[in-house]
Every structure is written in C-alpha cells, then in structure tokens.
PyMOL Python script that loads the backbone (N, CA, C, O; Angstrom):
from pymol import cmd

cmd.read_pdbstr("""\
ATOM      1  N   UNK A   1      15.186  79.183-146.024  1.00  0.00           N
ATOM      2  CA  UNK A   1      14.474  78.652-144.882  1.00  0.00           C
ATOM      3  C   UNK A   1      15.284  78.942-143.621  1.00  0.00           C
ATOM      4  O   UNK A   1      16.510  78.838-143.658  1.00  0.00           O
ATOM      5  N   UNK A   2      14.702  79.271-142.600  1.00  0.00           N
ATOM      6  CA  UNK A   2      15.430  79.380-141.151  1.00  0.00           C
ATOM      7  C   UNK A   2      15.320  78.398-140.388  1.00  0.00           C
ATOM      8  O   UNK A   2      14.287  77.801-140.082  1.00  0.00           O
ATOM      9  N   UNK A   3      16.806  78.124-139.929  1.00  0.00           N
ATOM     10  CA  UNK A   3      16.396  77.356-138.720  1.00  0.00           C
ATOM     11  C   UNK A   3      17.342  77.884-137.762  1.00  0.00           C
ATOM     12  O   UNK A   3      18.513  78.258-137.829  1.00  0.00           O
ATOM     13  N   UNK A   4      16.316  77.783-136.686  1.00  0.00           N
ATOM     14  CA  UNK A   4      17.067  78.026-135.496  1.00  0.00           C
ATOM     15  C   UNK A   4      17.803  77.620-134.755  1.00  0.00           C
ATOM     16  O   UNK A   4      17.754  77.938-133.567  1.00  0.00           O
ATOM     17  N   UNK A   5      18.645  76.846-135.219  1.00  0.00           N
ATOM     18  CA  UNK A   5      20.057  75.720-134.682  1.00  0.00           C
ATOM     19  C   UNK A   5      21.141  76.236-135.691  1.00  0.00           C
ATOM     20  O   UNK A   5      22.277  76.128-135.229  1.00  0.00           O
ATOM     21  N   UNK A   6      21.095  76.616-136.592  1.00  0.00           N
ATOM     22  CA  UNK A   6      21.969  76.560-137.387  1.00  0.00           C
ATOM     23  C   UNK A   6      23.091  77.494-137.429  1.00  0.00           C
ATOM     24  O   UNK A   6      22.743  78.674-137.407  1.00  0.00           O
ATOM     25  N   UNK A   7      24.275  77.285-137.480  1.00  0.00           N
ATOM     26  CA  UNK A   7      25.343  78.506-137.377  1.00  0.00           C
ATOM     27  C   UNK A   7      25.756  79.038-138.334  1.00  0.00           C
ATOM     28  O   UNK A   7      25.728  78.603-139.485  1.00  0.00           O
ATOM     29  N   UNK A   8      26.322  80.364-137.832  1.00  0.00           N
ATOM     30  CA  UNK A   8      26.951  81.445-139.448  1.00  0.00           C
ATOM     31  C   UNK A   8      25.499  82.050-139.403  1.00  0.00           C
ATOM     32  O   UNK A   8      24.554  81.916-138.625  1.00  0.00           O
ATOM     33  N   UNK A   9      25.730  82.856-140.693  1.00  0.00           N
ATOM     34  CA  UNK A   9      24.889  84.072-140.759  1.00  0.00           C
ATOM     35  C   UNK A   9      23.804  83.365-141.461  1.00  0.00           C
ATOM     36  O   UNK A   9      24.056  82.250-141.916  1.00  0.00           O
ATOM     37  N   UNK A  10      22.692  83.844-141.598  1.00  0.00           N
ATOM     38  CA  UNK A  10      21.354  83.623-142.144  1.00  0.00           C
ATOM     39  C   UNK A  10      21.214  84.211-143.629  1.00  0.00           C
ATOM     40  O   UNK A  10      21.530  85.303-144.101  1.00  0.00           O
ATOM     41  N   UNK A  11      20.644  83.118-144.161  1.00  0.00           N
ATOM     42  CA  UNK A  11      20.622  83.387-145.456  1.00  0.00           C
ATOM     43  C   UNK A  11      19.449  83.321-146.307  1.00  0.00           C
ATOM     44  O   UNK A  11      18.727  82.327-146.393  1.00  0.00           O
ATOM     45  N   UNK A  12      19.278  84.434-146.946  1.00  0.00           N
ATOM     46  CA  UNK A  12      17.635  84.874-147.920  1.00  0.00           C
ATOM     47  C   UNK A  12      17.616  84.646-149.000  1.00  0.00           C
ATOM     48  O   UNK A  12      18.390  85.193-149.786  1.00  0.00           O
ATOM     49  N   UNK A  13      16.655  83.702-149.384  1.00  0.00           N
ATOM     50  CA  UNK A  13      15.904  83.307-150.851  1.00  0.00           C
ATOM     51  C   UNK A  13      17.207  82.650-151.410  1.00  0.00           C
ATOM     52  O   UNK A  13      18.255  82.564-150.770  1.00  0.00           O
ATOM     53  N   UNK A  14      17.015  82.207-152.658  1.00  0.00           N
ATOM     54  CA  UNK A  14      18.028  81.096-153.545  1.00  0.00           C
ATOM     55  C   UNK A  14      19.079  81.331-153.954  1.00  0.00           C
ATOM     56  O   UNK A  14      20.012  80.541-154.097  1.00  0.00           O
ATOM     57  N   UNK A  15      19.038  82.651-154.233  1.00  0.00           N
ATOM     58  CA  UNK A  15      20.490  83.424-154.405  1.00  0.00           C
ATOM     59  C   UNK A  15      21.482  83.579-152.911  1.00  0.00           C
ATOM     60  O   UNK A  15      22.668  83.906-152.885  1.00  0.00           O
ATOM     61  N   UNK A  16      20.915  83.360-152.140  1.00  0.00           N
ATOM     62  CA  UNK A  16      21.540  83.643-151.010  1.00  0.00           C
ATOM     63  C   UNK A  16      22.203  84.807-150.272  1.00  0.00           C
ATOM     64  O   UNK A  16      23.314  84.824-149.743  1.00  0.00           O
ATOM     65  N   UNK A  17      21.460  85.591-150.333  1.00  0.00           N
ATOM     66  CA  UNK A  17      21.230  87.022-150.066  1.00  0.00           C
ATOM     67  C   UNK A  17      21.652  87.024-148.532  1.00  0.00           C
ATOM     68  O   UNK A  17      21.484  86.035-147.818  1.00  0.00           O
ATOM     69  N   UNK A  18      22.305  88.413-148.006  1.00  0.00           N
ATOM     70  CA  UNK A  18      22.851  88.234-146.653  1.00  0.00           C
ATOM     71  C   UNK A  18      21.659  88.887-146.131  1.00  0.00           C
ATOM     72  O   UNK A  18      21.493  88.710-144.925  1.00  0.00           O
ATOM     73  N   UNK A  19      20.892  89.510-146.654  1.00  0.00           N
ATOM     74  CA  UNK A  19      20.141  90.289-145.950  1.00  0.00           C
ATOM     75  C   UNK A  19      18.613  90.078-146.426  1.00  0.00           C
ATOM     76  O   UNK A  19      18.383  89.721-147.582  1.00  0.00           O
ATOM     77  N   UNK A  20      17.780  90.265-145.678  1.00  0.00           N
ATOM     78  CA  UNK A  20      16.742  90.430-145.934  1.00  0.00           C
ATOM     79  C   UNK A  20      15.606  90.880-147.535  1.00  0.00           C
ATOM     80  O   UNK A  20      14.757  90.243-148.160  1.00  0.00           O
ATOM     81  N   UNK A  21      16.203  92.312-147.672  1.00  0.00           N
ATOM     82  CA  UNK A  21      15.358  92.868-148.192  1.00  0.00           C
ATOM     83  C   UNK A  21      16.342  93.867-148.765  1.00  0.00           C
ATOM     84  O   UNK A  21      17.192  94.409-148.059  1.00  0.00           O
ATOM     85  N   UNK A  22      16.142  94.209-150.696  1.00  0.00           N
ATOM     86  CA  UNK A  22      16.960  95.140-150.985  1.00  0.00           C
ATOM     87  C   UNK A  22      16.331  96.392-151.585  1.00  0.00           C
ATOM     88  O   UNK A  22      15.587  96.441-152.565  1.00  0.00           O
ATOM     89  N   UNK A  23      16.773  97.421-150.801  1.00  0.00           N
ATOM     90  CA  UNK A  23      15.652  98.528-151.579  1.00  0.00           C
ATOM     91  C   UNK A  23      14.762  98.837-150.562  1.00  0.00           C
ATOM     92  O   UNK A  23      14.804  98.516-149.375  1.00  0.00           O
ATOM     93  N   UNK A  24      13.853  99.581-151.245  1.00  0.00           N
ATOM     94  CA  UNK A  24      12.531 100.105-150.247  1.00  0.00           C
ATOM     95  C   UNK A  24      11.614  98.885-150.242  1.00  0.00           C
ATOM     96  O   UNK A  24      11.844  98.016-151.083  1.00  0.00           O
ATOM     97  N   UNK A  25      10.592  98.719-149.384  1.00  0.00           N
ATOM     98  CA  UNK A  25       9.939  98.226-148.954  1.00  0.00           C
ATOM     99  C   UNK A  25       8.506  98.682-149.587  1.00  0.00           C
ATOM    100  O   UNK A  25       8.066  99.818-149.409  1.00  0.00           O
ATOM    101  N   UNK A  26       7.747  97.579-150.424  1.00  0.00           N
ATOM    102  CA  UNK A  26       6.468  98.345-150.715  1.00  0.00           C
ATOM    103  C   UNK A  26       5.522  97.899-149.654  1.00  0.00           C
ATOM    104  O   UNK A  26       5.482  96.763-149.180  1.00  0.00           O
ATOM    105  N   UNK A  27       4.824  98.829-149.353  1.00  0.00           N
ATOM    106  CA  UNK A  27       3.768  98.986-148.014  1.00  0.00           C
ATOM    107  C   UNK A  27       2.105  97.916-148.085  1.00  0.00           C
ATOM    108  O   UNK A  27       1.385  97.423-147.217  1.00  0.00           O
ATOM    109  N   UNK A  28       2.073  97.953-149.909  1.00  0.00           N
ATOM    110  CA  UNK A  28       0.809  97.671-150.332  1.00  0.00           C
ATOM    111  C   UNK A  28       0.042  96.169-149.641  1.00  0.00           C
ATOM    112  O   UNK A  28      -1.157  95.949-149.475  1.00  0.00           O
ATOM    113  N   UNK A  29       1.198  95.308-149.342  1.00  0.00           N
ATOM    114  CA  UNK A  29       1.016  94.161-149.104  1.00  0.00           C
ATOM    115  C   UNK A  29       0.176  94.428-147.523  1.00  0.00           C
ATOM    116  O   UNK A  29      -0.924  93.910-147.327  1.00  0.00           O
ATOM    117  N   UNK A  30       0.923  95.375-146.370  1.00  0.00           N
ATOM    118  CA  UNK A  30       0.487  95.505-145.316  1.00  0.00           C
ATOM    119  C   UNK A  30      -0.751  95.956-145.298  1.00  0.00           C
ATOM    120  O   UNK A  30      -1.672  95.317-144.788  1.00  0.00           O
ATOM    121  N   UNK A  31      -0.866  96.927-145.769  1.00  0.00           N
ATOM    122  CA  UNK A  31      -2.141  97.534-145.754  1.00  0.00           C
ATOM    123  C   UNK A  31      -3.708  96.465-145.764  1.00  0.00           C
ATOM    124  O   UNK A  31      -4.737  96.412-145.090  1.00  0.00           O
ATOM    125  N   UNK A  32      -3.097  95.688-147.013  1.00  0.00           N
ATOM    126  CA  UNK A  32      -4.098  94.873-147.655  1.00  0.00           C
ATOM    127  C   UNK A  32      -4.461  93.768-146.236  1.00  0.00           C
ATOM    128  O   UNK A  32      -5.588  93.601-145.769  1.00  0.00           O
ATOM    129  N   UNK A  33      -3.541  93.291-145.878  1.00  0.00           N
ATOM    130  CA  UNK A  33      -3.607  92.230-144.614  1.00  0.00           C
ATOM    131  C   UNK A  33      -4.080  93.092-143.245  1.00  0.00           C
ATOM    132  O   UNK A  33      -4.912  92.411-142.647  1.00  0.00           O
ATOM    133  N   UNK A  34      -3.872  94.122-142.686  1.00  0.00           N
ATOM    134  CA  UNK A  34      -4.463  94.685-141.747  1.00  0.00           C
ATOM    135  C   UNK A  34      -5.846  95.033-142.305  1.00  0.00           C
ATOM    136  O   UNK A  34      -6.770  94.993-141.493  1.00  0.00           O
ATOM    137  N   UNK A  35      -6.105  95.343-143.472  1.00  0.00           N
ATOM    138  CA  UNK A  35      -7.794  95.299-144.176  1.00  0.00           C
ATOM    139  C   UNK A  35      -8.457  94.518-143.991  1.00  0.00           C
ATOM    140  O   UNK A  35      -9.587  94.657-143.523  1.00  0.00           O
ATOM    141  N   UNK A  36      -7.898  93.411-144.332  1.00  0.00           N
ATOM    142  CA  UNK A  36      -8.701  92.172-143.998  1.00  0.00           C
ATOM    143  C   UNK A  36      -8.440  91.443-142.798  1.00  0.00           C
ATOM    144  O   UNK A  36      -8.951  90.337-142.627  1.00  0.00           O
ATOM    145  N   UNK A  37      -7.688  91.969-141.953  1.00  0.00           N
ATOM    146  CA  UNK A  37      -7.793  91.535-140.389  1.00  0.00           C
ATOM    147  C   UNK A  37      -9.130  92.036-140.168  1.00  0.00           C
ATOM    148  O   UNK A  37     -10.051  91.295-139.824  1.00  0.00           O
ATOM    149  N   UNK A  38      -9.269  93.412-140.376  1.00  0.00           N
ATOM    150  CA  UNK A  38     -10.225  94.659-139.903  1.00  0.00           C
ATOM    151  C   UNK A  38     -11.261  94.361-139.819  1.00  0.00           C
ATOM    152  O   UNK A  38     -12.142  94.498-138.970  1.00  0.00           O
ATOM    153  N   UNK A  39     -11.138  93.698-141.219  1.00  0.00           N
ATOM    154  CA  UNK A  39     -12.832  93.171-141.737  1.00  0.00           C
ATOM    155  C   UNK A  39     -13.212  92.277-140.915  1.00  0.00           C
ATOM    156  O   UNK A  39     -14.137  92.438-140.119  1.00  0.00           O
ATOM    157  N   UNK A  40     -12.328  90.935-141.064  1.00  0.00           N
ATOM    158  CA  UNK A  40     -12.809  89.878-140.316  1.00  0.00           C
ATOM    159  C   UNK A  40     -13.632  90.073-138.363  1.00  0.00           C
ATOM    160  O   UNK A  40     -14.672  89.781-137.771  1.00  0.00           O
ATOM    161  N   UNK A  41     -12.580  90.601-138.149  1.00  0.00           N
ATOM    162  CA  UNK A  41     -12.713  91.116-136.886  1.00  0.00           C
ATOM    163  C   UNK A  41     -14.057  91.665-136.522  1.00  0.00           C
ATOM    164  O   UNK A  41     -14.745  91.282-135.576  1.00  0.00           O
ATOM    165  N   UNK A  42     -14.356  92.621-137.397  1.00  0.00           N
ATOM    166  CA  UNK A  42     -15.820  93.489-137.785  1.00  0.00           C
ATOM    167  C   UNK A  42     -16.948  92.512-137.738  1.00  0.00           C
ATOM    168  O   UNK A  42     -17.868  92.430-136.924  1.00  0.00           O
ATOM    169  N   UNK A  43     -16.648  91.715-138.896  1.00  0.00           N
ATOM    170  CA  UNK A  43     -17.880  90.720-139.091  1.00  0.00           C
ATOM    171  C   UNK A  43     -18.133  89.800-138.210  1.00  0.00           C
ATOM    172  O   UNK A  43     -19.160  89.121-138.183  1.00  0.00           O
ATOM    173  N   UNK A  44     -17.088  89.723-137.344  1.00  0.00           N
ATOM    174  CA  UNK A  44     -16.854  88.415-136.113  1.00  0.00           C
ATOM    175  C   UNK A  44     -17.691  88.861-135.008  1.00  0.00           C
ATOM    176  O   UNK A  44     -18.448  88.115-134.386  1.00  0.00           O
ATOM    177  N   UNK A  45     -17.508  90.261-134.756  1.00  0.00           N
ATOM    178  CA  UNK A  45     -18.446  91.090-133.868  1.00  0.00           C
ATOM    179  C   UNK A  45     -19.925  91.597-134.089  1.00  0.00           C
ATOM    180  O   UNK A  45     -20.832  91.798-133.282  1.00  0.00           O
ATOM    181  N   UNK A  46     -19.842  91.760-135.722  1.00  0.00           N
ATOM    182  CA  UNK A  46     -21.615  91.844-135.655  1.00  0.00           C
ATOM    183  C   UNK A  46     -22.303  90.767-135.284  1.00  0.00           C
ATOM    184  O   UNK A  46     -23.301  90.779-134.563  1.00  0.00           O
ATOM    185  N   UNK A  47     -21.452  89.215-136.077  1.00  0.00           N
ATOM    186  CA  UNK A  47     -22.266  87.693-135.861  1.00  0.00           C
ATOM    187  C   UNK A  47     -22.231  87.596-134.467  1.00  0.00           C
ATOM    188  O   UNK A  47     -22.619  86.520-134.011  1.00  0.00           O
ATOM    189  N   UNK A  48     -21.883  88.406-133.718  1.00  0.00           N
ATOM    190  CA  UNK A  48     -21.646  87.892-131.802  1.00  0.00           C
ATOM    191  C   UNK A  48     -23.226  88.716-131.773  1.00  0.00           C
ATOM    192  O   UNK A  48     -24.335  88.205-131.614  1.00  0.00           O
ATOM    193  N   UNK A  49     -22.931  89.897-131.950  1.00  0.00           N
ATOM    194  CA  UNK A  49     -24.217  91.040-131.618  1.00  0.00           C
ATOM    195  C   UNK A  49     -25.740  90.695-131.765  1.00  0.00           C
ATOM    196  O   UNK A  49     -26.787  90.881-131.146  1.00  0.00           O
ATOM    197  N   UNK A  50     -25.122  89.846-133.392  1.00  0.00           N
ATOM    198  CA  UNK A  50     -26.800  89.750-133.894  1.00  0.00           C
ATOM    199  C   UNK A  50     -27.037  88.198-133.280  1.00  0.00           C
ATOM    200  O   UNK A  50     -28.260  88.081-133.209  1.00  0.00           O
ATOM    201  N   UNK A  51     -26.250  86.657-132.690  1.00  0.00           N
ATOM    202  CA  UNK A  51     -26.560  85.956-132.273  1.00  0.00           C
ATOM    203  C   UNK A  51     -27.007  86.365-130.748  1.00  0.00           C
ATOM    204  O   UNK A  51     -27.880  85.627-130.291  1.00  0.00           O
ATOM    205  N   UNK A  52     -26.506  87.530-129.789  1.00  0.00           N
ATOM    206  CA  UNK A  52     -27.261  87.772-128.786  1.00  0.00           C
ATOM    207  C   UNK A  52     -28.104  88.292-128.639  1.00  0.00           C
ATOM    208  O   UNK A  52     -28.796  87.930-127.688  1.00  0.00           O
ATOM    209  N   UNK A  53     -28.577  89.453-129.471  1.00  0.00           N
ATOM    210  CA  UNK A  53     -30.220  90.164-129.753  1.00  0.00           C
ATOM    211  C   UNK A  53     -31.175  88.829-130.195  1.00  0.00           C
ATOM    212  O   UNK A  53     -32.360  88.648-129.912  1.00  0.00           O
ATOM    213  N   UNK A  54     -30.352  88.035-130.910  1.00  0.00           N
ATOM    214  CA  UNK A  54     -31.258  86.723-131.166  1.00  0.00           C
ATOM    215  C   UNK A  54     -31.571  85.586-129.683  1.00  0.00           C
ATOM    216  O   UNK A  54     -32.543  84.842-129.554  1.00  0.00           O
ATOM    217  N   UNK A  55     -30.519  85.752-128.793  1.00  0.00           N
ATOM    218  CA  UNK A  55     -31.030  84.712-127.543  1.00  0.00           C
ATOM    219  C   UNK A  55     -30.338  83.584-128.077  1.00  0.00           C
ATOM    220  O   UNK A  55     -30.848  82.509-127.762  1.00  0.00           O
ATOM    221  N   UNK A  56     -29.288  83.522-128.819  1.00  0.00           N
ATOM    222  CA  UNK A  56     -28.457  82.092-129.523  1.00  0.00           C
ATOM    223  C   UNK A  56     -27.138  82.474-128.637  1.00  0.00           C
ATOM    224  O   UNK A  56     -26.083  82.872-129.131  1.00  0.00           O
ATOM    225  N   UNK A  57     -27.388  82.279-127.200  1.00  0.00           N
ATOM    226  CA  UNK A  57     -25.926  81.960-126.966  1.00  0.00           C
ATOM    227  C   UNK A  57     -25.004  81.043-127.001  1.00  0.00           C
ATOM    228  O   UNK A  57     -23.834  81.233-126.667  1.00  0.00           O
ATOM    229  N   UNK A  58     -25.635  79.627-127.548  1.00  0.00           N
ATOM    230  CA  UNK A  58     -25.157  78.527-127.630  1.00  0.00           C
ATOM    231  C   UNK A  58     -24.516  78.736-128.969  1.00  0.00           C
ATOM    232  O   UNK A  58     -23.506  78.097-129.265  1.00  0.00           O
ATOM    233  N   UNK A  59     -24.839  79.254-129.461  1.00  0.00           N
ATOM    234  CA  UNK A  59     -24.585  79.388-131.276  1.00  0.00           C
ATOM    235  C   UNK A  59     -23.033  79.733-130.882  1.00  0.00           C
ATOM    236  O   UNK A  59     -22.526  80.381-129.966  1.00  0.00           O
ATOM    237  N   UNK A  60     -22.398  78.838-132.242  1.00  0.00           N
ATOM    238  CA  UNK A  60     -20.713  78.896-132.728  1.00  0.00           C
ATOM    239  C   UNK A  60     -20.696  80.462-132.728  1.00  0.00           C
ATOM    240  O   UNK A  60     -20.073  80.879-131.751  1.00  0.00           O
ATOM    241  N   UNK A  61     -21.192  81.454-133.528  1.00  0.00           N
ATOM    242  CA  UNK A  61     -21.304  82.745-133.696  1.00  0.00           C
ATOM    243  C   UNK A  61     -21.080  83.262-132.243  1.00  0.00           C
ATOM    244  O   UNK A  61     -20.095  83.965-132.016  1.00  0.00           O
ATOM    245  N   UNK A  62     -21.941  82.946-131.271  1.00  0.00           N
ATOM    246  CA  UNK A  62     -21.602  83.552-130.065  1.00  0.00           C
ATOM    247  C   UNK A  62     -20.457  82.641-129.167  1.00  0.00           C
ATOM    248  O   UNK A  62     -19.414  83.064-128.668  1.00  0.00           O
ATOM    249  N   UNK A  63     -20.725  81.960-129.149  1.00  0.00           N
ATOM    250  CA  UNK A  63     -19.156  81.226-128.544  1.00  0.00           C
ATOM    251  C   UNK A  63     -17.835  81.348-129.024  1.00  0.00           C
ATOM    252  O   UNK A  63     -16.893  81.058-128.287  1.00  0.00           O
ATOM    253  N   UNK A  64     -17.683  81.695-130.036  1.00  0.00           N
ATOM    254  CA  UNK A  64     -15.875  81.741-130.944  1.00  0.00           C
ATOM    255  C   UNK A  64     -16.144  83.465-130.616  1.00  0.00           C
ATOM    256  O   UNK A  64     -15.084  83.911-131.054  1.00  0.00           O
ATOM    257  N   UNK A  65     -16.891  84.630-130.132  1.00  0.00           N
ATOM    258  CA  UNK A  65     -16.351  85.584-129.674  1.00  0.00           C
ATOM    259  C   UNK A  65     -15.679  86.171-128.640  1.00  0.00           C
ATOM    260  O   UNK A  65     -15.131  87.273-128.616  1.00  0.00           O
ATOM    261  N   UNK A  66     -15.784  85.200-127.647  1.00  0.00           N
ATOM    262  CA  UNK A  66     -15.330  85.202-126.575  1.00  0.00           C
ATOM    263  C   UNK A  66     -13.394  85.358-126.288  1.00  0.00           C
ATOM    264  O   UNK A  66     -12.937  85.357-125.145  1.00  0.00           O
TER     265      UNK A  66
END
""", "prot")
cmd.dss("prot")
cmd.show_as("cartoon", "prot")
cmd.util.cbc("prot")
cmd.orient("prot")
C-alpha cells in the first residue's frame, strides 16, 4: 500500500519488492481496458444521438453527455 507521508523507499506487494514490476510487462490487460473505455464511450454517444433525433433532451441519456 502507498502512502504518501511515509519515509524510505517504497515498497511492492508482500514480499516487499523494491521495485515495481519484474520482467516484461504483459500488454493484454491494457488493451482490454482501453476496449472497454472505447466501447463505453461509443455507446454513451449513440444514447446522446438517438435521445436528440428523439427531442428527449431532458433525458439522463442526453444530459450525462455533456
């Protein structure tokens, strides 16, 4: 856990690792989370599109796009 008061070096997971991360880095995790940013984002903008062709500007759909 980090905290930001605390002195001396920072320390990772239970073993107490000085560093971060050992080895390469697998990518798969990122990918997957910018995917589903993508998506969300996407679908956030059609529900804006299709609540204003509808005349629902009051609608949550069109107000949380803003």
């Amino acid at each position: 856990m980090f905290n930001p008061y605390g002195a001396g070096a920072k320390v990772y997971g239970l073993s107490g690792r000085p560093h971060p991360t050992a080895g390469p880095v697998d990518k798969t995790g990122y990918r997957k989370r910018d995917m589903e940013y993508q998506r969300r984002k996407r679908n956030a903008m059609l529900r804006r599109m299709k609540a204003k062709q509808q005349k629902r500007y009051m609608s949550s759909d069109y107000l949380k796009g803003k």
